[in-house]
C-alpha positions as protocol buffer text, in pm:
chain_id: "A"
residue {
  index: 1
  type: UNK
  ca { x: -12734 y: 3034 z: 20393 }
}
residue {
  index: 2
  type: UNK
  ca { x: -13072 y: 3147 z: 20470 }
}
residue {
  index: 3
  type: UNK
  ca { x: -13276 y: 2864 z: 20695 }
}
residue {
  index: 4
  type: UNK
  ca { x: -13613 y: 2678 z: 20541 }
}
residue {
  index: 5
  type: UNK
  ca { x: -13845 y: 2903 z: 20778 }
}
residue {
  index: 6
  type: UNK
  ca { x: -13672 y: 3265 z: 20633 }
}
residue {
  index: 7
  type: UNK
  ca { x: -13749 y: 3098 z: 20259 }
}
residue {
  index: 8
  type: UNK
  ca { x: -14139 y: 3040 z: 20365 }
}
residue {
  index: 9
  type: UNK
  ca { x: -14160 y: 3377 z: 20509 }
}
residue {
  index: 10
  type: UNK
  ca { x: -13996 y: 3629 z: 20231 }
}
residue {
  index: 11
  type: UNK
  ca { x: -14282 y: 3368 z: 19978 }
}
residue {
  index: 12
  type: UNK
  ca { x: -14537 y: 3456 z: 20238 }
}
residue {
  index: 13
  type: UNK
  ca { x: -14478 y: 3819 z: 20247 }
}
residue {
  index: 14
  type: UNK
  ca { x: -14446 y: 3859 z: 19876 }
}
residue {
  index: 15
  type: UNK
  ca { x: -14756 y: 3622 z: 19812 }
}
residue {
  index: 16
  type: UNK
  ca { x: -14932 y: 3900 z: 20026 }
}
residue {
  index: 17
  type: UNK
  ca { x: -14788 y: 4192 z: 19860 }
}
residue {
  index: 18
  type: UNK
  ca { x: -14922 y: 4106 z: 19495 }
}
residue {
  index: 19
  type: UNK
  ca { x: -15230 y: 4020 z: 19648 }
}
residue {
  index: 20
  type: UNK
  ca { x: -15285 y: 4359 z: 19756 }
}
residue {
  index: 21
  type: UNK
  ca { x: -15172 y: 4484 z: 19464 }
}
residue {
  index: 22
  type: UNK
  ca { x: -15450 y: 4278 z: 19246 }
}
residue {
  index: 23
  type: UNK
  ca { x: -15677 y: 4452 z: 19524 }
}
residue {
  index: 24
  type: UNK
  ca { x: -15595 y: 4789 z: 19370 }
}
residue {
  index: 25
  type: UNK
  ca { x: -15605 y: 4703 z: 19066 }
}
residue {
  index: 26
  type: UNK
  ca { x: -15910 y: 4601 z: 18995 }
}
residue {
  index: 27
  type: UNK
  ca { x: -16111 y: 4839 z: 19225 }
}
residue {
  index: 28
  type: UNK
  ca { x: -16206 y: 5143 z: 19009 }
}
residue {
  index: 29
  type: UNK
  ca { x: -16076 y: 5506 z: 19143 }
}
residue {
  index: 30
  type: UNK
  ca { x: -16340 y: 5655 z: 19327 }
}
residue {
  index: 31
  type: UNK
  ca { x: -16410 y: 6082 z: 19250 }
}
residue {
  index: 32
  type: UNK
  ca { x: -16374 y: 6327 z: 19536 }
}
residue {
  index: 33
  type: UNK
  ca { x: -16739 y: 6470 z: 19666 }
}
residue {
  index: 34
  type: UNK
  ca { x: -16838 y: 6807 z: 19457 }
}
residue {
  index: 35
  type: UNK
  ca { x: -16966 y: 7006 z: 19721 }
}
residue {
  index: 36
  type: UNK
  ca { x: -17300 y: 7162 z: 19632 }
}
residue {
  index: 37
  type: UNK
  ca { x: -17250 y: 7537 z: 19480 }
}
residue {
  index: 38
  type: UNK
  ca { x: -17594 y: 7586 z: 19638 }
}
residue {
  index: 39
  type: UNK
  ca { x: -17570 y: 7461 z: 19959 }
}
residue {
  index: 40
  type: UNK
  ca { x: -17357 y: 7367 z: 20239 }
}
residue {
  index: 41
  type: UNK
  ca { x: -17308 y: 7032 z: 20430 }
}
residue {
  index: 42
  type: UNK
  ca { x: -17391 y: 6966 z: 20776 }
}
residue {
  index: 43
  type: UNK
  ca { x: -17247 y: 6728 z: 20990 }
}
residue {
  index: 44
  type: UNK
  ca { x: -17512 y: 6466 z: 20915 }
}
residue {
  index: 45
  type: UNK
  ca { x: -17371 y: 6509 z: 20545 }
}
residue {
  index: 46
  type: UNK
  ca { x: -17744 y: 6691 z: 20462 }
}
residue {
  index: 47
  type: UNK
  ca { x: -17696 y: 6981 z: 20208 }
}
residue {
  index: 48
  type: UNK
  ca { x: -17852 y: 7263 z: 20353 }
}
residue {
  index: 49
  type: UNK
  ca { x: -17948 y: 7580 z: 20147 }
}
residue {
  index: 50
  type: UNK
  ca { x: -17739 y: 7909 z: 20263 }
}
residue {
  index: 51
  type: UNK
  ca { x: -17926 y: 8221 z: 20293 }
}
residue {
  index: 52
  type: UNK
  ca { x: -18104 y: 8375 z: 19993 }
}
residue {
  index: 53
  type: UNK
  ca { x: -17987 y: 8065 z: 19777 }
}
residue {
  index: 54
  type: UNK
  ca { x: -18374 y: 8111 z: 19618 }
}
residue {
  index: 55
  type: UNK
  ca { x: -18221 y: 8474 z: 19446 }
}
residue {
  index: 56
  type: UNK
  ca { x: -17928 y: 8317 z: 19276 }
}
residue {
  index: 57
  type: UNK
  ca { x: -17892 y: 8493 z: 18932 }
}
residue {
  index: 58
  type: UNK
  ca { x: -18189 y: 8726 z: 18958 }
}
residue {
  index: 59
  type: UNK
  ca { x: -18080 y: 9127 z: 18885 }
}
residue {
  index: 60
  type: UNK
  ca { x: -17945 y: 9302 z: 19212 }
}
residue {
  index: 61
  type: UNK
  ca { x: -17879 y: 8951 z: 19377 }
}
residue {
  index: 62
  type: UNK
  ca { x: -17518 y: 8860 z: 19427 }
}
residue {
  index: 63
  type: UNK
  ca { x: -17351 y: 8486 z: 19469 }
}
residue {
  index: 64
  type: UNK
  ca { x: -17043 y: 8522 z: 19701 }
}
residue {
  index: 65
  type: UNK
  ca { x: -16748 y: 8398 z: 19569 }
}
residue {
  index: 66
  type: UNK
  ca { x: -16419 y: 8238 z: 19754 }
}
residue {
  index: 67
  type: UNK
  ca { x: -16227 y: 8547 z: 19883 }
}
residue {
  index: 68
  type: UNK
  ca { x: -16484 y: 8782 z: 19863 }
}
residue {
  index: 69
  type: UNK
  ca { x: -16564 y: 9048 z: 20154 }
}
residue {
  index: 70
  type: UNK
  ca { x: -16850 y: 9275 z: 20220 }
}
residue {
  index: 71
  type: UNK
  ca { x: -16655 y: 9579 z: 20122 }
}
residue {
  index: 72
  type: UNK
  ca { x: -16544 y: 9407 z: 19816 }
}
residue {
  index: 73
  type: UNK
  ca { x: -16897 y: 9317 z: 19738 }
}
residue {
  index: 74
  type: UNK
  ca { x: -16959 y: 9651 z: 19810 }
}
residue {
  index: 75
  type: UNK
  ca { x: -16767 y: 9918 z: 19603 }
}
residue {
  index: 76
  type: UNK
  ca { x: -16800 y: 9607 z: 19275 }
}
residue {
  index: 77
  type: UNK
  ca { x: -17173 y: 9688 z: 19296 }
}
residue {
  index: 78
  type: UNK
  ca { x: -17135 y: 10088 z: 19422 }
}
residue {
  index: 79
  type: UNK
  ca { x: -17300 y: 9995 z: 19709 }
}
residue {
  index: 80
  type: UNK
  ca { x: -17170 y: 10075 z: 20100 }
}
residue {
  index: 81
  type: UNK
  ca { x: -17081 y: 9743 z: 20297 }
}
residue {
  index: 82
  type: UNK
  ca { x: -17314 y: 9891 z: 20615 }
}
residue {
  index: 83
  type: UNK
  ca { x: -17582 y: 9902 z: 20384 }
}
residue {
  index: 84
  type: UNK
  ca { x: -17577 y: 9581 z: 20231 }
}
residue {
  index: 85
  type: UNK
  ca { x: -17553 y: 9430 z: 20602 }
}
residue {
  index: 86
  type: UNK
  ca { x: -17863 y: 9576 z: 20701 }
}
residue {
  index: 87
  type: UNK
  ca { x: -18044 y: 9481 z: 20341 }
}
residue {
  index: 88
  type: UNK
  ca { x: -17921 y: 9121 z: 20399 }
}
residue {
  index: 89
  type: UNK
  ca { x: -18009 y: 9122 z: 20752 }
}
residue {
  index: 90
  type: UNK
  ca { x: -17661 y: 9059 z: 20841 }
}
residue {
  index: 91
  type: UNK
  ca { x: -17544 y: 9021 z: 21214 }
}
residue {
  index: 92
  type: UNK
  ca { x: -17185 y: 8999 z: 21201 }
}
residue {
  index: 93
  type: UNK
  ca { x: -17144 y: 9143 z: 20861 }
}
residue {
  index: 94
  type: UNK
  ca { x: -16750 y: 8969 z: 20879 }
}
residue {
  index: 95
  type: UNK
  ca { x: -16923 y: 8659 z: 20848 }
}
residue {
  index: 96
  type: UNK
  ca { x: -17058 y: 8544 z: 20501 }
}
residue {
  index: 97
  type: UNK
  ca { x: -17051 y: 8215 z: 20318 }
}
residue {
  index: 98
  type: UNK
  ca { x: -16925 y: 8084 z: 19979 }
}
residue {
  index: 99
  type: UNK
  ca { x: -17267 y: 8045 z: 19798 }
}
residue {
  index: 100
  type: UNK
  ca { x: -17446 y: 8281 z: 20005 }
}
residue {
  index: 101
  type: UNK
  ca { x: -17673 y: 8504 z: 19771 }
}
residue {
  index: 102
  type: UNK
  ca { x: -17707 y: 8883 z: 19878 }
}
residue {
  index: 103
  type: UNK
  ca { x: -17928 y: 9184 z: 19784 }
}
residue {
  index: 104
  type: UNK
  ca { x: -17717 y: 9445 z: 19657 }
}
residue {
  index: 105
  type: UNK
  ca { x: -17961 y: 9658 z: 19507 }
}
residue {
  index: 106
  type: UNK
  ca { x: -18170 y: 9847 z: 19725 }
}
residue {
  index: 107
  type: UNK
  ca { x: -18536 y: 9716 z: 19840 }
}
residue {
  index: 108
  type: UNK
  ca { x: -18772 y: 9830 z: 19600 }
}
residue {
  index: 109
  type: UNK
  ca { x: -18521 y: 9961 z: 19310 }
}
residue {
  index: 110
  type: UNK
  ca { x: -18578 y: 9895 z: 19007 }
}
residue {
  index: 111
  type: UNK
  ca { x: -18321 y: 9676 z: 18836 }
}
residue {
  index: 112
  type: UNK
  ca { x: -18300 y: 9624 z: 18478 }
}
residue {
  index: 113
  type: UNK
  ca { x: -18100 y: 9306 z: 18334 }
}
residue {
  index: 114
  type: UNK
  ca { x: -17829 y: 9522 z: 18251 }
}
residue {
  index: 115
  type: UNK
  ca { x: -17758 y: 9570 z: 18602 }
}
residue {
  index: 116
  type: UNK
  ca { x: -17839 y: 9948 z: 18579 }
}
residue {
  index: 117
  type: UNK
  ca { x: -18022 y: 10036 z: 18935 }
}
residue {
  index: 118
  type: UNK
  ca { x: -18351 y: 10255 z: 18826 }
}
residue {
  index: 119
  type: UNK
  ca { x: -18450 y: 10395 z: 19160 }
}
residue {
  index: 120
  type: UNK
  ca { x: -18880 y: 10489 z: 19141 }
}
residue {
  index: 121
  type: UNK
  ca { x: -19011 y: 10871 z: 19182 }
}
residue {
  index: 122
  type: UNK
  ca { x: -19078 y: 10913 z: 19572 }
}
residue {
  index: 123
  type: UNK
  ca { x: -19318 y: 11144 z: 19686 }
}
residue {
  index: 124
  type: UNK
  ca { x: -19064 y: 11423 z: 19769 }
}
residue {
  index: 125
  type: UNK
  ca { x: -19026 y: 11478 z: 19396 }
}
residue {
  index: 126
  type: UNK
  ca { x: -19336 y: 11662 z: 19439 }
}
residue {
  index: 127
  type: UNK
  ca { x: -19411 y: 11953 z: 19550 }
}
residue {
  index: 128
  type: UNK
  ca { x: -19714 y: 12002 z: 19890 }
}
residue {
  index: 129
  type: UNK
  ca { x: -19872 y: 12260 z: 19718 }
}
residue {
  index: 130
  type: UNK
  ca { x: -19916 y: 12063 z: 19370 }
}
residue {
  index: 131
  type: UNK
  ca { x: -19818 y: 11707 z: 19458 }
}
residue {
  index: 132
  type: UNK
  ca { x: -20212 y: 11557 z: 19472 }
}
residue {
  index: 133
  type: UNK
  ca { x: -20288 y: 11748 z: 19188 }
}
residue {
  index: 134
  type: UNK
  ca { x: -20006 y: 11607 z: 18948 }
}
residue {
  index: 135
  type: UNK
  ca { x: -20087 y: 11253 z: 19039 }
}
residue {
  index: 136
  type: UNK
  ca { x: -20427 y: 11306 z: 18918 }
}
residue {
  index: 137
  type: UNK
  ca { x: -20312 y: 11421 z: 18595 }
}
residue {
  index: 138
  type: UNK
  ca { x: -20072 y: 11172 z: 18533 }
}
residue {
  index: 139
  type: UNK
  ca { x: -19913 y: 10860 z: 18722 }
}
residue {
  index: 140
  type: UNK
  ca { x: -19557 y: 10933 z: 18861 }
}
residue {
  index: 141
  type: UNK
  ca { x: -19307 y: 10706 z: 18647 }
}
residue {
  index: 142
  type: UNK
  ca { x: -18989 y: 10598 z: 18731 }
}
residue {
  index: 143
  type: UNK
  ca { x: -18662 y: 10724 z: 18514 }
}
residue {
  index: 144
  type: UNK
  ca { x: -18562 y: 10512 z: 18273 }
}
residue {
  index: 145
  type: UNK
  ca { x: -18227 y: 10360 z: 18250 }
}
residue {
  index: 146
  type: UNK
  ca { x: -18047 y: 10578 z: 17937 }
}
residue {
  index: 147
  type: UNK
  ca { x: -18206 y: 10943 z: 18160 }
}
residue {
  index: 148
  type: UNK
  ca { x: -18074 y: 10813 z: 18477 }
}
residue {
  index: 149
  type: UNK
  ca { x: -17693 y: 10765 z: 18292 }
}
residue {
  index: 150
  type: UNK
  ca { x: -17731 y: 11103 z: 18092 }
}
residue {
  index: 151
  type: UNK
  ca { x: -17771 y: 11281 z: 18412 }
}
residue {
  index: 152
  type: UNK
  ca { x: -17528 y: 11101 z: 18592 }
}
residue {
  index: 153
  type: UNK
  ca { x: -17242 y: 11164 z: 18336 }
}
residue {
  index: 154
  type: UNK
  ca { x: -17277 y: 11547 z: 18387 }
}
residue {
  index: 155
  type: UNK
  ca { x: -17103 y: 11436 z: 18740 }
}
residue {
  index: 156
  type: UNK
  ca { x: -16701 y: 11604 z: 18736 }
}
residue {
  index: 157
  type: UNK
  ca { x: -16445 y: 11527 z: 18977 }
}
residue {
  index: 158
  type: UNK
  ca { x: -16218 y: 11774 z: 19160 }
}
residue {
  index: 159
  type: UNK
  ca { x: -15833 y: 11615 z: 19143 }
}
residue {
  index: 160
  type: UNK
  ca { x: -15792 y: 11446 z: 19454 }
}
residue {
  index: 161
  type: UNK
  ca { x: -15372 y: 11496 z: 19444 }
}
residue {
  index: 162
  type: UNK
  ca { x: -15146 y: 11734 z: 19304 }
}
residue {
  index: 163
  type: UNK
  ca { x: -14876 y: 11491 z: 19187 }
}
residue {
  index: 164
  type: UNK
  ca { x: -14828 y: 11287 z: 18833 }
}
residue {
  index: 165
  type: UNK
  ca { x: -14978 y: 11006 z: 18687 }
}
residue {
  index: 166
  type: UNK
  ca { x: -14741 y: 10736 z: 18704 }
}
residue {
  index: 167
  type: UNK
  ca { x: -15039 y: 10445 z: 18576 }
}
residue {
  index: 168
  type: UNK
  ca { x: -15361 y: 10467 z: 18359 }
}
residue {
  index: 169
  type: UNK
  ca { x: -15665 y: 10363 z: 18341 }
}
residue {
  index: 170
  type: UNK
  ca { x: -15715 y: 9996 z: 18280 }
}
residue {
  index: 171
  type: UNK
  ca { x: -15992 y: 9767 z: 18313 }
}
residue {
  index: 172
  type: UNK
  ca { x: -15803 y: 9423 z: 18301 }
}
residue {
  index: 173
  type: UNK
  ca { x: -15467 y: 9574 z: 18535 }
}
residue {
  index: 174
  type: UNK
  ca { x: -15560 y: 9895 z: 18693 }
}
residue {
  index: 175
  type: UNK
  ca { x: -15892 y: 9968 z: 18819 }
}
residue {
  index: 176
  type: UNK
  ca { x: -15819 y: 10315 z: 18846 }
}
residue {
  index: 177
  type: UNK
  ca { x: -15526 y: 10588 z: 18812 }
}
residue {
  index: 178
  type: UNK
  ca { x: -15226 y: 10600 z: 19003 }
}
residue {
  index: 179
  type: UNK
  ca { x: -15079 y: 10980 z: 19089 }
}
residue {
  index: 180
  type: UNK
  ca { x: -14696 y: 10993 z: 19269 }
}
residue {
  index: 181
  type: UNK
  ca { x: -14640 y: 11207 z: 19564 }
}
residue {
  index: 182
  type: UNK
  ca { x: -14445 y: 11199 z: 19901 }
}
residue {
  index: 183
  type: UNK
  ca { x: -14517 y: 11085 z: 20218 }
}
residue {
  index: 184
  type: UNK
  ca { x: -14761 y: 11264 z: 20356 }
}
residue {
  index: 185
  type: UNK
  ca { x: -14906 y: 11465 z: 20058 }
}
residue {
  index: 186
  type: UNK
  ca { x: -15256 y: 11538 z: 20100 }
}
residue {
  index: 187
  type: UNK
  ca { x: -15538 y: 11360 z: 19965 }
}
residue {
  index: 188
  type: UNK
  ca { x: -15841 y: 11543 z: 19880 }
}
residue {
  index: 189
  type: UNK
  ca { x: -16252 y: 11428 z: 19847 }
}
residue {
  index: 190
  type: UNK
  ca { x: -16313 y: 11441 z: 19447 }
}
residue {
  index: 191
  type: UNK
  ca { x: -16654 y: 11549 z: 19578 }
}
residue {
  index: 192
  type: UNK
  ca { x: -16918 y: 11603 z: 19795 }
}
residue {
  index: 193
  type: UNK
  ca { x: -17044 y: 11284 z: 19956 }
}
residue {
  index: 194
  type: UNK
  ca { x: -17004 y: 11065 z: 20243 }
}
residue {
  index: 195
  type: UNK
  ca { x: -16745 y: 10805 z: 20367 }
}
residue {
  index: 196
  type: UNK
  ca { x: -16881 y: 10460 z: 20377 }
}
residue {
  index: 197
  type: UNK
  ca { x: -16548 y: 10244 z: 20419 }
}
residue {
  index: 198
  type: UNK
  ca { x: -16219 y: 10358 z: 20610 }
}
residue {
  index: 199
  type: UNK
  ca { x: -15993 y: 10075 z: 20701 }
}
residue {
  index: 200
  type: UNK
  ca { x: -15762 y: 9861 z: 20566 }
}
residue {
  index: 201
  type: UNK
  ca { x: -15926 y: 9503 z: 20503 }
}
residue {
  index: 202
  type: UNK
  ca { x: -15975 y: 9563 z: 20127 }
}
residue {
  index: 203
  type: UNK
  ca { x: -15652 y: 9299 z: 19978 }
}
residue {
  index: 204
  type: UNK
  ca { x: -15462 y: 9508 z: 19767 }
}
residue {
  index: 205
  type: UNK
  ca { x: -15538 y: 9808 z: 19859 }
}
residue {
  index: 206
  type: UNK
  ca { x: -15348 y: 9907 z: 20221 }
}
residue {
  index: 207
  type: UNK
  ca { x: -15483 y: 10213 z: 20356 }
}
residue {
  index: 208
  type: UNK
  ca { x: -15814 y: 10300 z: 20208 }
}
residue {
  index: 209
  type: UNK
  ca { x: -16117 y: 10573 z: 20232 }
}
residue {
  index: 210
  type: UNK
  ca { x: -16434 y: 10488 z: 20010 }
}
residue {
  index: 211
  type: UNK
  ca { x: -16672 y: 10777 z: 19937 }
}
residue {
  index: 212
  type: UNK
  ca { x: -17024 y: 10748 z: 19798 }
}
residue {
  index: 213
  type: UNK
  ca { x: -17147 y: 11077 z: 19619 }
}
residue {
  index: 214
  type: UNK
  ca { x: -17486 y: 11007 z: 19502 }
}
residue {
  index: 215
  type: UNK
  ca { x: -17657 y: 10635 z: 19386 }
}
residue {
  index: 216
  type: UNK
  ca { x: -17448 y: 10644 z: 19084 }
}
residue {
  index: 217
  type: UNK
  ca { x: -17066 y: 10704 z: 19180 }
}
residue {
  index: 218
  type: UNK
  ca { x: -16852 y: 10584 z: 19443 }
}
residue {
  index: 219
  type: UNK
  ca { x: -16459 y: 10695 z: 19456 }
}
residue {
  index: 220
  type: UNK
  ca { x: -16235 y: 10478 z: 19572 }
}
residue {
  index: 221
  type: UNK
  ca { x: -15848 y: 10655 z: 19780 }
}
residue {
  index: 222
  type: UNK
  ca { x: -15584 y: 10340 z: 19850 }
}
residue {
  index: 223
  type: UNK
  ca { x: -15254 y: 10310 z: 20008 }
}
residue {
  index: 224
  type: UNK
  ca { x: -15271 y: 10622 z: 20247 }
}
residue {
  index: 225
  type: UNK
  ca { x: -15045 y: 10625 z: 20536 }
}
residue {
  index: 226
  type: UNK
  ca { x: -15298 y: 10804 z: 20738 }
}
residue {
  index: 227
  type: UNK
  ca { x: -15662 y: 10846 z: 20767 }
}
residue {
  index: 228
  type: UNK
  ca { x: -15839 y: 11174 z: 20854 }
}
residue {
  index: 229
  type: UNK
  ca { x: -16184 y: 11097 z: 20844 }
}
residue {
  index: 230
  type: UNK
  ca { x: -16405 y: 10800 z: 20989 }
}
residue {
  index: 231
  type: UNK
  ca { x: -16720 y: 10598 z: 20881 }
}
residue {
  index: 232
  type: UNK
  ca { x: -17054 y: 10788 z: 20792 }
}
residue {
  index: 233
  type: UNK
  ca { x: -16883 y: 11123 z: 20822 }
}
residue {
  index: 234
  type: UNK
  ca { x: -17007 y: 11397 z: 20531 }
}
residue {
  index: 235
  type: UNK
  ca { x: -16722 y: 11553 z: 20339 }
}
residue {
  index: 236
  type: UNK
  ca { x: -16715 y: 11815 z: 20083 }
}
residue {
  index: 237
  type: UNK
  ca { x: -16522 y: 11883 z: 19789 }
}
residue {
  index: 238
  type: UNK
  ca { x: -16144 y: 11928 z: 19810 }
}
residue {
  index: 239
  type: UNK
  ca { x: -16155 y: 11832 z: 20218 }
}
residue {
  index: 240
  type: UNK
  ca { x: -15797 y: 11671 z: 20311 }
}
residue {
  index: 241
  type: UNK
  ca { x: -15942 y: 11309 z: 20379 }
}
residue {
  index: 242
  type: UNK
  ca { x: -15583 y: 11168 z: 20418 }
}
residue {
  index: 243
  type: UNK
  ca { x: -15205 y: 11182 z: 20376 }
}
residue {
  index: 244
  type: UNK
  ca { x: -15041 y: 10947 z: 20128 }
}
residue {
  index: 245
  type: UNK
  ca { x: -14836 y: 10705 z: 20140 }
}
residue {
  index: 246
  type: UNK
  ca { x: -14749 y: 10332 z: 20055 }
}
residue {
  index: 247
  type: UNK
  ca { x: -14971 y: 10134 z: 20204 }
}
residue {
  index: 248
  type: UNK
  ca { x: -14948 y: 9782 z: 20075 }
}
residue {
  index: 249
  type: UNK
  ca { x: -14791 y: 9920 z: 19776 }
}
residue {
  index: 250
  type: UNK
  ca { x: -14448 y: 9921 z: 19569 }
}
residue {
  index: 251
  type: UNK
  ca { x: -14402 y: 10306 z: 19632 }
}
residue {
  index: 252
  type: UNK
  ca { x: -14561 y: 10610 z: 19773 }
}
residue {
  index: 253
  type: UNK
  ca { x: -14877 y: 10692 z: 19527 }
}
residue {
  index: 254
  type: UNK
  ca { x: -15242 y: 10749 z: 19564 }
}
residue {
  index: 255
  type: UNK
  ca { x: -15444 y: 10491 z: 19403 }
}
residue {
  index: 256
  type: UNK
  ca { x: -15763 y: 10660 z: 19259 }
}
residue {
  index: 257
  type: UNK
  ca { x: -16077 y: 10459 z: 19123 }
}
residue {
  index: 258
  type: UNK
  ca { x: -16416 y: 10587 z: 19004 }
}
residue {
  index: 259
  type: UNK
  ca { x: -16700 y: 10362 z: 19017 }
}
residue {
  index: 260
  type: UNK
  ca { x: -17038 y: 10419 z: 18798 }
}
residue {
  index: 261
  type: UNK
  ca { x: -17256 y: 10181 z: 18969 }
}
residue {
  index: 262
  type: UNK
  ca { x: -17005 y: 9987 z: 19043 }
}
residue {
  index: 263
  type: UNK
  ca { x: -16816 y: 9940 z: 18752 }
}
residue {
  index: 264
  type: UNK
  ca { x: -16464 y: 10076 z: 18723 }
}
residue {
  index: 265
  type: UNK
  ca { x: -16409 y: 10400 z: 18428 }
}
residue {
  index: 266
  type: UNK
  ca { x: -16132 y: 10586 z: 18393 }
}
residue {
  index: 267
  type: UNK
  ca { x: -16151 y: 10839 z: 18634 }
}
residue {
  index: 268
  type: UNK
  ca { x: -15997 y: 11067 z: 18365 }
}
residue {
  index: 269
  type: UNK
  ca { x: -16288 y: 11111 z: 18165 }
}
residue {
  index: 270
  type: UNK
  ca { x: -16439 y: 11260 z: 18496 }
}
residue {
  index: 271
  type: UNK
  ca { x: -16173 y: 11441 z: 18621 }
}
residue {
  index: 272
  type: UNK
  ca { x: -16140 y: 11832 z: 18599 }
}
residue {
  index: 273
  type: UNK
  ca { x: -15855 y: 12009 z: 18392 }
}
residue {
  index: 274
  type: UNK
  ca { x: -15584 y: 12077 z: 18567 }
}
């Protein structure tokens, strides 16, 4: 039989129970913070604005997103990561933020809302002998977007493996093309140009070389098991740039993308027959 002084206490304790129950109750739920897009916070809780915030949604500006890298930022816009660093005035280019804005056009390009990159006429166009003469006649003018793409889609690409395609082209699943080989097949430059990414810190990708071939195309070699050639280093046409492999990949394949100014096409279209 419980005592007088248990009784009081189990009232006491329930008394306080519902009490803070009521509490609850009746204050409302407050939200969580939304952090500023824009900005970030300090420790004094002061939003701050990140670097080139001012550029946000302007043509050849770029918002970082969650996840994103500079190499990723990079071969989306057909641009090479070094470059971008030194455009954004970057001094540990492994360090960007979420909201961050970056160039990713070139200073003084040209870019049209459509994203196209119209680079302007520079004075080696002309000639010594007739160069002062022509720009009395007439005012050098910069391309315009539909003759920059005409000329650009005379560009052809060289097979860079001998094996079959196992995966097409698609834009939603498959950036690219994938060709089947064995360990160690080689891996050939499409083209002339120059390697502005080897490494592995692209997600998704294992192994990979990333060659720029002009201001229009970039080509894009994943899941290699070895790399033969280094940063800045000038290739030509049907060079062995790697051997592949299965690099962060279900099987041994070469993983082949095209980029026209960034954008993925099916590398098909571009490709020589075989």
């Amino acid at each position: 039989m419980k005592t007088r002084f248990a009784r009081i206490s189990e009232w006491t304790l329930s008394l306080m129970v519902l009490a803070a129950l009521a509490a609850c109750s009746s204050s409302p739920r407050q939200p969580a913070p939304v952090e500023d897009r824009m900005g970030a916070r300090s420790a004094s809780g002061e939003v701050r604005l990140l670097p080139g915030a001012e550029n946000a949604g302007k043509p050849g500006y770029y918002t970082v997103q969650k996840g994103d890298t500079l190499t990723r930022i990079g071969l989306d816009n057909g641009q090479a990561w070094r470059d971008l660093a030194r455009w954004n005035n970057l001094s540990n280019p492994d360090v960007i933020e979420v909201g961050q804005v970056l160039r990713v056009a070139p200073p003084g390009a040209a870019v049209e809302t459509s994203g196209v990159v119209v680079r302007p006429v520079t004075s080696s166009a002309a000639s010594p002998a007739n160069g002062a003469a022509s720009a009395a006649k007439s005012p050098a003018s910069a391309p315009n977007a539909s003759t920059t793409a005409a000329a650009a889609e005379d560009f052809s690409f060289a097979w860079p493996a001998n094996g079959q395609v196992v995966a097409g082209f698609d834009e939603a699943k498959n950036k690219g093309i994938d060709i089947a080989g064995k360990a160690g097949d080689p891996v050939l430059a499409a083209a002339d140009g120059q390697v502005v990414y080897a490494g592995a810190g692209l997600r998704g990708y294992g192994n990979l070389i990333i060659v720029k071939h002009n201001n229009t195309y970039l080509t894009a070699y994943a899941h290699n098991q070895k790399l033969l050639v280094k940063e800045d280093q000038k290739v030509r046409r049907g060079d062995k740039i790697a051997e592949m492999g299965s690099s962060d990949a279900d099987r041994v394949k070469l993983h082949f993308e095209v980029r026209r100014q960034g954008k993925p096409v099916d590398p098909s279209k571009y490709l020589a027959a075989r």
